[in-house]
N, C-alpha and C positions, 0 to 999 in steps of 0.2 A: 695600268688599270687594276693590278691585283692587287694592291698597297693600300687604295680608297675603298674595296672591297671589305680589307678584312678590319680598317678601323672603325668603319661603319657598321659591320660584323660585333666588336668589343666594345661600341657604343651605347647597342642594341641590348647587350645582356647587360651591362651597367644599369641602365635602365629600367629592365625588365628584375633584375635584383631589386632597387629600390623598392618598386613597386609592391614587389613579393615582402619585402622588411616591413612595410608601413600595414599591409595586409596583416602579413603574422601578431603585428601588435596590436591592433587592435582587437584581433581572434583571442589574444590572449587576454588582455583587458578585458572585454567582453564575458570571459569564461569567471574572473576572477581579479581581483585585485593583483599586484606584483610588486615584486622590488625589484632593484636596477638588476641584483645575482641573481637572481630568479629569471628575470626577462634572460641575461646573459645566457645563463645556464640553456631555454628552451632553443634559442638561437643555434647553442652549439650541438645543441642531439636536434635538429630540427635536419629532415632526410633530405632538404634541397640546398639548404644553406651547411649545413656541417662546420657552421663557425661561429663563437661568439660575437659578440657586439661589445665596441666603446662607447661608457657611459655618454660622450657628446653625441654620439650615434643615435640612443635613444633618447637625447635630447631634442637633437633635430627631427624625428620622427612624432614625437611628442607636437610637438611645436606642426608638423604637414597635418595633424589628426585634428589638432586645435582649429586650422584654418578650414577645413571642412567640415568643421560645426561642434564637433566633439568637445565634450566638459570635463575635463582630466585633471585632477585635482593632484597637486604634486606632492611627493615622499615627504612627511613631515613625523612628527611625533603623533601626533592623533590618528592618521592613517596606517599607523604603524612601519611608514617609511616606505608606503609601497604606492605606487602610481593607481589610481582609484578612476573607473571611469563611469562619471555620474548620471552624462547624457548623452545620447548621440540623433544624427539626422537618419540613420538607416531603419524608417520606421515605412509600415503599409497600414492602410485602412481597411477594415475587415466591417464589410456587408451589415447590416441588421439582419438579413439574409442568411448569410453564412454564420452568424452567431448565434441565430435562432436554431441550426441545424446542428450546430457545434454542442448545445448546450441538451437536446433532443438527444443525440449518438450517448451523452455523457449518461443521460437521464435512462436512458434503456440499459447501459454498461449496468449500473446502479442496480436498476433489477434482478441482475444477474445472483446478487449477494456476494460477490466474488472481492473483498476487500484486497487482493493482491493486484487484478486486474484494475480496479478503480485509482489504487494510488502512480502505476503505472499513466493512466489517461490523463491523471492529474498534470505529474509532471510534463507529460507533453502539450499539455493546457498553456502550464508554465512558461513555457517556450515560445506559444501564440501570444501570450499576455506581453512579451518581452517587446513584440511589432507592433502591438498596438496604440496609437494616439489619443483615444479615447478613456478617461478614467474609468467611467461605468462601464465599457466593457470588459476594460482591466480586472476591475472588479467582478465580474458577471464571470470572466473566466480562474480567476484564480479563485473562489469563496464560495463560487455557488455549487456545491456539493455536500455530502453530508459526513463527509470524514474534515470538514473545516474546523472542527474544535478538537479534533484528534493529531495530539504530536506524529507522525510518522517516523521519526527517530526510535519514539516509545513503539510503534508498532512492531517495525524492524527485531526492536532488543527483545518483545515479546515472544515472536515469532522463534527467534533463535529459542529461547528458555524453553518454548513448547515442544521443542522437536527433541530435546533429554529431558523434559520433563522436572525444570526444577523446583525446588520450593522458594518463596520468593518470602519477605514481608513486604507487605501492603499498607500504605496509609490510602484509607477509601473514604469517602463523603456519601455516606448512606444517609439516602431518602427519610430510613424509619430512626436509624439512631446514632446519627449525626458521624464525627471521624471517625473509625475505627481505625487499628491496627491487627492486621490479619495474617495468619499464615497459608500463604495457599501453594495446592502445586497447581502449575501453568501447565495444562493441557494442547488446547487449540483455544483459534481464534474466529468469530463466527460472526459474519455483519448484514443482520436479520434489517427488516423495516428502520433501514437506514439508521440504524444504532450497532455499534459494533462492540464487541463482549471479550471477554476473555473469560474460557469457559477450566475447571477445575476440581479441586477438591480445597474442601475450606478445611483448615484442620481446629479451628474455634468451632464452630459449628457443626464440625463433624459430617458434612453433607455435600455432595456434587453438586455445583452450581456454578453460577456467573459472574461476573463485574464488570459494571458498564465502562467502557475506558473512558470516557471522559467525567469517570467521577475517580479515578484513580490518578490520588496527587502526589506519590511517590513510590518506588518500590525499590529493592534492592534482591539479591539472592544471598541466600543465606545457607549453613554448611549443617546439615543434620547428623549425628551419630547412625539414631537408627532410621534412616532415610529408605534405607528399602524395607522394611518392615511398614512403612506410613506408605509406600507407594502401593505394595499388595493391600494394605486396608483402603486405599483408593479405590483401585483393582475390584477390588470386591463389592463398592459400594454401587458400583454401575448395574444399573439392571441390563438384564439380558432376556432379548423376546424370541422368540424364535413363529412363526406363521408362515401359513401355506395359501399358493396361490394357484387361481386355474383359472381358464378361457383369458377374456383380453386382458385382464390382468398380467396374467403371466405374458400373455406376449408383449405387452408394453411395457412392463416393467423395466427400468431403471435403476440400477443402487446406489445409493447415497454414500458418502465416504465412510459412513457406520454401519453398515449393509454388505454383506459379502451372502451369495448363493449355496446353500452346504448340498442341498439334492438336487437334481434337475430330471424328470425325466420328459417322455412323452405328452403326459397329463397335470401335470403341477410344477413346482418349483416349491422346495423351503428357503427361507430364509432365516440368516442370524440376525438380529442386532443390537448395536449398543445402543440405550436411550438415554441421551444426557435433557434432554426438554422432553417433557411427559406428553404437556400439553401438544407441541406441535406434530408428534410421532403417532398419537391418537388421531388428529387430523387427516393424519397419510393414509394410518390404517381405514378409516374410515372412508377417504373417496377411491377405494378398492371393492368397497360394496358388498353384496355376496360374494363377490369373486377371493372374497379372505377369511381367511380362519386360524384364530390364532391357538397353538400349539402348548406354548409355553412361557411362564410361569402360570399356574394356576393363580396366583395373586394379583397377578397382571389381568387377569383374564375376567375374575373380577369384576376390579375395576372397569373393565371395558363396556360388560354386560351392564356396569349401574349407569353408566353413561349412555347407549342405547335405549336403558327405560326412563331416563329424565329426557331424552330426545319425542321419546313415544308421547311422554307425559304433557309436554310443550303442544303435541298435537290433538289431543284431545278435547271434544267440544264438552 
């Protein structure tokens, strides 16, 4: 009785093998194109199999994927020799329901402003788009966002530059004076009313400002001599406020990533900040109310007062 046992035993993994090979190929398919080394190669570091595969192996396996519906287009010269898979039957249908909710979760993400967050949701977007049977909602998930004209690649490679701050050239397609070539340094990146920026120092222009990314049609970095010398005349061109805040102000308050606390007591809070948008920092200041008073620059401050009495002036009968 124990002879019938243990070949029914070695049957059972034989089997239980195949299964898990036809599996692993298409996971791999699935992830990406392949070639026969490449498929081998995953085979042999894969933690349950720990062995290669013979190319007829992956022939026959090719061939069990094709008969359960799969579109595997074989290694040729135009596929670059790798096993390509074009379709498959392991799709679900996703609700009007559930894509109404899907596309609502994304729309509020959006809100947020948080360009990092949003490319993240995308790609998991991506991934729903992949089970879908429906073209429109294929499309409804992959496209309807607002970084859909924005390379993510370019994001990514911007991102890095901001964080050493480099200087970059710019081929830009301005609104008022068509292509430019620019020198800028890359600061941060900031994705306002569903447009997203790359915020800096222009050194044409000599001025702290923006560029829309989807009007920025190439750039590179580039190697300055006197590069920290241009970086404190950056430095310097950024304004800096400093204002004081009391009652629910201060207890609400919140600091933006250009906001840090420099006093705190009992009764108030000052505030630094750096203002790279004039416009939108005026805004903040303003629904602060009386509860703000701003400290410094007197230039700034100004400005602020001439803004108050064009506000005044609008109300006047």
């Amino acid at each position: 009785m124990t002879k019938p046992l243990e070949q029914k035993s070695e049957t059972n993994s034989n089997i239980s093998k195949t299964g898990y090979r036809i599996i692993l190929l298409f996971k791999l398919l699935f992830s990406s194109p392949r070639t026969r080394m490449e498929i081998d190669r995953e085979f042999e570091e894969d933690c349950v199999l720990r062995k290669g595969i013979s190319y007829d192996t992956i022939t026959n396996i090719v061939k069990a994927l094709r008969k359960s519906g799969c579109v595997i287009k074989r290694p040729n010269i135009a596929t670059g020799y790798k096993y390509v898979l074009e379709k498959h039957p392991f799709t679900t249908e996703i609700s009007d329901k559930a894509l109404d909710g899907l596309l609502k979760i994304r729309e509020g993400i959006t809100s947020f402003s948080d360009w990092q967050l949003l490319c993240k949701i995308n790609r998991l977007y991506e991934k729903f788009a992949k089970f879908s049977i429906d073209e429109e909602q294929t499309e409804q998930l992959l496209h309807n966002h607002p970084l859909r004209d924005v390379d993510e690649e370019l994001l990514e490679e911007l991102a890095g530059y901001c964080e050493t701050k480099q200087i970059l050239k710019i081929t830009y397609k301005s609104p008022l004076y068509g292509t430019e070539r620019l020198t800028f340094i890359a600061d941060f990146i900031s994705f306002e009313n569903n447009v997203t920026y790359l915020w800096g120092y222009n050194l044409r222009y000599k001025t702290v400002g923006y560029l829309r990314l989807d009007r920025i049609k190439s750039l590179k970095k580039i190697f300055y001599v006197n590069a920290k010398s241009i970086l404190e005349q950056y430095e310097s061109s950024i304004l800096t406020v400093t204002y004081r805040l009391t009652g629910f102000a201060k207890l609400a308050f919140e600091p933006t990533r250009f906001e840090h606390v420099v006093i705190e007591n009992q009764d108030y809070i000052v505030v630094e900040a750096k203002v790279f948008n004039k416009f939108n920092f005026t805004q903040r200041l303003l629904s602060f109310g009386l509860d703000c008073k701003i400290l410094t620059p007197r230039s700034y401050i100004e400005e602020y007062l001439l803004e108050l009495q064009n506000i005044k002036e609008t109300y006047k009968i």
